[in-house]
N, C-alpha and C positions, 0 to 999 in steps of 0.2 A: 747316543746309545746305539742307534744303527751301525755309524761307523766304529764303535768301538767292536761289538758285535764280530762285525767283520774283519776285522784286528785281530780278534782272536782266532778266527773260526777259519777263515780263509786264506789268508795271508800266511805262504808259507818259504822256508827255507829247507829248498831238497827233500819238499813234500810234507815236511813235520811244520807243526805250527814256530811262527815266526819267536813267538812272545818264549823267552825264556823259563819263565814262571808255568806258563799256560804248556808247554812242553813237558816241563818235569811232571807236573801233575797229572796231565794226559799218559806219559810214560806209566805211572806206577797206577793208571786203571780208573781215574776221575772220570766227571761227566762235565761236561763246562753247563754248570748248573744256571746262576740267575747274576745279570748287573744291577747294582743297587746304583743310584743316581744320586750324586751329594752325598756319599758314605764317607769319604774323608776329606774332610774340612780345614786338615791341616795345611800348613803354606807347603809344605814338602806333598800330599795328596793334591791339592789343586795344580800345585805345579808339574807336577808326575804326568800325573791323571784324568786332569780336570777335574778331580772330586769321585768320579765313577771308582768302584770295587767291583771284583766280580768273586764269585761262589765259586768251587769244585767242591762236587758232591761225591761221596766213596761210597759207593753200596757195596759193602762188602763180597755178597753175593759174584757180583758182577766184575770187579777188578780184574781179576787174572782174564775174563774175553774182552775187555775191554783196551787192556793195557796190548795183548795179545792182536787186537784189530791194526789200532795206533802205530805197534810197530812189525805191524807183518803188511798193514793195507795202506796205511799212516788214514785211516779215519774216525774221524773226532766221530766222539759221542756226545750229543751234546740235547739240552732239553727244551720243550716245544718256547718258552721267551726267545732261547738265542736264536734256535731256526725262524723263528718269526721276524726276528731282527734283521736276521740275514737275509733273509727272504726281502724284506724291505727295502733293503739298504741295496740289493742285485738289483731291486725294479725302478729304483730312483737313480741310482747312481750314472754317471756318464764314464767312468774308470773303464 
């Protein structure tokens, strides 16, 4: 979960997040909301993924500064599970 976390969050290509999925969605103003663990069970989910899914959350409200941050600062928005992840994942990790 940590290192997925940080897969998404930190892991980037020329500042934007690496994950093509997690890009688009960050582009058009998501928040990288929550990973569900063992969400997809299917042989093509475990294979992909290990099983993990994650959320993007659209507050309507909030898209246009969001999407606007992403690609004017390239910074994620993201909610207090995945910074806790990542936060984890920075103070364990040897990377």
């Amino acid at each position: 979960m940590r290192l997925c976390a940080w897969y998404l969050y930190g892991e980037k290509h020329r500042g934007y997040a690496l994950n093509p999925v997690a890009n688009f969605h960050l582009q058009n103003g998501a928040v990288l909301w929550r990973l569900n663990w063992m969400a997809d069970t299917s042989p093509r989910g475990i294979g992909a993924s290990c099983g993990l899914m994650v959320n993007y959350r659209y507050f309507l409200e909030d898209t246009a500064s969001n999407s606007a941050a992403y690609l004017g600062t390239k910074q994620i928005k993201a909610s207090e599970q995945i910074l806790s992840l990542v936060s984890q994942f920075q103070q364990s990790s040897k990377l």
